[in-house]
C-alpha distance (Angstrom), angle and dihedral (degrees) to the residues before:
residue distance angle dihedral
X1 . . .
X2 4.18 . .
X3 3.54 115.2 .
X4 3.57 126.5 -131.2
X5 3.52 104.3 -139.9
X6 4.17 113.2 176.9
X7 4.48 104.3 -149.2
X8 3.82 110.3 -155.9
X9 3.61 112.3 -178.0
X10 4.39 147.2 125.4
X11 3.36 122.7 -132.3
X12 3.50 89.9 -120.6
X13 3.98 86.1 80.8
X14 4.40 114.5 88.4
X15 3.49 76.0 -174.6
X16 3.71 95.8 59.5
X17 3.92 87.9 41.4
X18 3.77 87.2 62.8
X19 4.08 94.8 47.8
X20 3.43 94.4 42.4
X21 4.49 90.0 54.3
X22 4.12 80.6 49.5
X23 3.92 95.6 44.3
X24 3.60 90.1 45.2
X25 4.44 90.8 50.3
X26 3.97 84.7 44.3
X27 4.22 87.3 47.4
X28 3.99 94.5 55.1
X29 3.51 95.6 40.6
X30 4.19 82.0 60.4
X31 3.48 103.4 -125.7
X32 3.77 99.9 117.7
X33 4.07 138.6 20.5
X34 3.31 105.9 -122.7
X35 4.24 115.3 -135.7
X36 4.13 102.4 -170.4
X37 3.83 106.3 -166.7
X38 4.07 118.8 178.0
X39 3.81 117.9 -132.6
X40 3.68 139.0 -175.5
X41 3.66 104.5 -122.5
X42 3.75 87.3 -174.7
X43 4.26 86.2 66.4
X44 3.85 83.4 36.4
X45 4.25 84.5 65.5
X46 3.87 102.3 35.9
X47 3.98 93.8 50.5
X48 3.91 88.3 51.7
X49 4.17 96.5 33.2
X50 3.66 98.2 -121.2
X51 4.07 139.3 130.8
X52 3.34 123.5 -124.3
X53 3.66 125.8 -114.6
X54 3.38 89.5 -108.5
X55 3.92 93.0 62.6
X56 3.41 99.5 52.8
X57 4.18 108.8 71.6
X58 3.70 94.1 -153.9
X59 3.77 98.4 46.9
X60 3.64 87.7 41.5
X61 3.72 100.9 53.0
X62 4.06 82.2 46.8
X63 4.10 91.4 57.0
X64 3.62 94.2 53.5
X65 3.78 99.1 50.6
X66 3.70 83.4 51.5
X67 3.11 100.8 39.9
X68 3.94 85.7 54.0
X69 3.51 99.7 54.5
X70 3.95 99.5 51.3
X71 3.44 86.6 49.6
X72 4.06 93.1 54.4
X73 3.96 85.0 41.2
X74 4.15 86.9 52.2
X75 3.62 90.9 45.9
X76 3.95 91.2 -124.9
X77 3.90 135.3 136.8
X78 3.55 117.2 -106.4
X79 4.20 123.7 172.9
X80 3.73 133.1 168.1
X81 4.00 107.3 -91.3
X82 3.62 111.3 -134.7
X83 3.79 95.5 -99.5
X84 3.85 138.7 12.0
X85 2.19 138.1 -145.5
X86 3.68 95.2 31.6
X87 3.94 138.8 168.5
X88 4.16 102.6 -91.9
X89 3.84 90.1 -174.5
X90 4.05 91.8 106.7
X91 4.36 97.5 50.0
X92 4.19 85.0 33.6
X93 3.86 92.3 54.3
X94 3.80 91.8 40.8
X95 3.39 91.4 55.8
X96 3.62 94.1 50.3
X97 4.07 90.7 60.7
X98 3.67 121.9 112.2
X99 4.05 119.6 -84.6
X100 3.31 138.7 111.5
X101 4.14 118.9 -63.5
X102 3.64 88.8 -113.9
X103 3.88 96.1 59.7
X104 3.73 89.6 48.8
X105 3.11 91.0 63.8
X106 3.24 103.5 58.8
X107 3.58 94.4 41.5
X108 4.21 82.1 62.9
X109 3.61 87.4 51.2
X110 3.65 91.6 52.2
X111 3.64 98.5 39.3
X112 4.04 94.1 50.8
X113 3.63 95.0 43.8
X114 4.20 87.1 37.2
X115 4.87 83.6 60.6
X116 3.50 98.1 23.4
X117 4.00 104.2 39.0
X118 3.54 103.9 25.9
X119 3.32 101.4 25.6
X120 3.75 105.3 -123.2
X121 3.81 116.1 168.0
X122 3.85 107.0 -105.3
X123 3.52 91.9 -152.8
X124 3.52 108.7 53.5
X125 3.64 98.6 84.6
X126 4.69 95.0 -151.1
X127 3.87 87.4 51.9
X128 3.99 93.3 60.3
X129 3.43 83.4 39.5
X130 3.67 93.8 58.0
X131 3.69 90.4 45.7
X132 3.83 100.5 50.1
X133 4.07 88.4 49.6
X134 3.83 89.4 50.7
X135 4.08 84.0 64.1
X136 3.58 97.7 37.6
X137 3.03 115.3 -84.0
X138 3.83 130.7 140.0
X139 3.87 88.8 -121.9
X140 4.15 97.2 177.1
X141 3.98 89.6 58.9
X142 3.63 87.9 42.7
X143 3.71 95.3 52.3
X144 3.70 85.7 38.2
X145 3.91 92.0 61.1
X146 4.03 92.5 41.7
X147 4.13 83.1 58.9
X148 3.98 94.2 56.6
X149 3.18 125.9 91.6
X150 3.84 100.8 -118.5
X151 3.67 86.0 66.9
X152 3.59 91.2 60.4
X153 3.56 91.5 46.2
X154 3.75 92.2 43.8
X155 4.15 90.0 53.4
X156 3.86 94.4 50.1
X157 3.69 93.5 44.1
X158 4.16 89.0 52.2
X159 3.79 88.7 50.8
X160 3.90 92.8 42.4
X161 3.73 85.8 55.2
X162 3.80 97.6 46.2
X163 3.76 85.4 51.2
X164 4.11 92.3 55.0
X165 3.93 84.5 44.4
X166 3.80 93.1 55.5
X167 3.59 102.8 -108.8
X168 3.99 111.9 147.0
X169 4.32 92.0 164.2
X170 3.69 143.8 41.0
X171 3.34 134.3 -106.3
X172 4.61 86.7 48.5
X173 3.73 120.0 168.8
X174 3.65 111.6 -161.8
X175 3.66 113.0 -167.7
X176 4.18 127.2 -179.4
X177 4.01 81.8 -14.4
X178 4.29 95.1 -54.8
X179 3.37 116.5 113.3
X180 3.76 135.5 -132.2
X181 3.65 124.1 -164.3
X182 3.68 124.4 -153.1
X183 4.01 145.3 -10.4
X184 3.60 90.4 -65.0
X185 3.44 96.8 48.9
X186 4.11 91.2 68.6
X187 4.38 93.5 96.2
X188 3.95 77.0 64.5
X189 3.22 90.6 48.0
X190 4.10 98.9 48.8
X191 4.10 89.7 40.5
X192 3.99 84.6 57.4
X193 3.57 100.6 50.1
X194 3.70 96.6 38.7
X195 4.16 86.6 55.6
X196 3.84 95.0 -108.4
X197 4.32 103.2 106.1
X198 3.44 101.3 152.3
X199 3.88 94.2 -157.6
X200 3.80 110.4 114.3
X201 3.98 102.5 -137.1
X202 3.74 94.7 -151.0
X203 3.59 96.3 46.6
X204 4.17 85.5 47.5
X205 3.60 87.8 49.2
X206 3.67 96.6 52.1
X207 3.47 95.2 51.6
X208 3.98 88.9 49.6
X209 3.76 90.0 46.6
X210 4.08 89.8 41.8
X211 4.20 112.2 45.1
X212 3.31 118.9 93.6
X213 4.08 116.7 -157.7
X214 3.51 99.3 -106.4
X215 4.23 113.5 -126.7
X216 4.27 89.0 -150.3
X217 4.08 97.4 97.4
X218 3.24 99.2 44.6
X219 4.10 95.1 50.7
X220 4.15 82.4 44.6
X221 3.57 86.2 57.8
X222 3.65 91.3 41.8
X223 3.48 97.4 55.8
X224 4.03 91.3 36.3
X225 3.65 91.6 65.3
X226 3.68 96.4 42.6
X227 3.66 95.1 63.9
């Protein structure tokens, strides 16, 4: 039985880079659907008040050495792009225009590989351009369509609905209505299609039902800054 397996991600993520190359292996061997769905991990952070990796220097010296070694153990390219973070709104938008699923996802394919590969800068909107036209694509219309206003409206409305789903990070798998968050979340993600989640739902729904947010850090951080 084929998966449905819902992708929510920007291609401001390596991370999500590296899950989408899996997804995609996982896709063509037919054991899921794939569902890609662009997000704006920026709107992702500011509706749940965090940083992203990017803007904190130990966390983001962390990612990369991380982020280097499963690509070496996948056996996949991975370079600097020229900037990042950078503004994803052009390749999110483009994504977001009208053609058939199949095309879309091969304009992913050439849009991760085009930032995280070949180190195109995401945010400079003629530079994707370039890069999508180089594999095909008709990039003026596609650029055209990222400029409109239903793209916009499309992009907020994919985040807004990532929100109600849960999601608070990019790349997200959701799967029969769980969610899995990030590249190394994928073994979770193969054990639940292939029938074999070892989460016990009762004993995950006792400890939803049970926990009680916990008033401690927020006195120690009280009493920090009152000193």
């Amino acid at each position: 039985m084929t998966s449905d397996v819902r992708f929510y991600f920007d291609y401001i993520s390596p991370n999500a880079y590296l899950a989408w190359v899996r997804l995609r292996q996982l896709e063509a061997r037919g054991l899921i659907e794939l569902r890609p769905t662009p997000v704006l991990f920026a709107g992702l952070l500011k509706a749940h008040g965090q940083l992203g990796p990017a803007e904190i220097s130990a966390k983001s010296r962390w990612m990369m050495r991380n982020n280097l070694r499963k690509a070496e153990l996948l056996g996949l390219p991975l370079n600097p792009p020229a900037h990042h973070p950078f503004n994803p709104l052009a390749p999110l938008r483009m994504t977001l225009a009208p053609m058939p699923e199949a095309d879309r996802c091969r304009l992913i394919d050439v849009l991760f590989e085009a930032i995280w590969v070949h180190g195109v800068h995401g945010g400079d909107a003629l530079a994707v351009g370039a890069a999508v036209a180089a594999a095909g694509f008709a990039s003026e219309d596609l650029l055209a369509a990222a400029r409109h206003p239903d793209a916009r409206q499309a992009l907020t409305a994919a985040t807004d609905n990532a929100l109600a789903e849960g999601v608070f990070g990019v790349p997200t798998m959701i799967v029969d209505g769980e969610l899995f968050w990030g590249y190394d979340d994928l073994p979770m993600v193969e054990l639940r299609i292939a029938g074999r989640d070892p989460l016990d739902a009762e004993e995950a729904a006792s400890w939803e039902a049970g926990v009680v947010p916990s008033a401690m850090r927020s006195e120690a951080l009280r009493r920090g800054g009152s000193q």
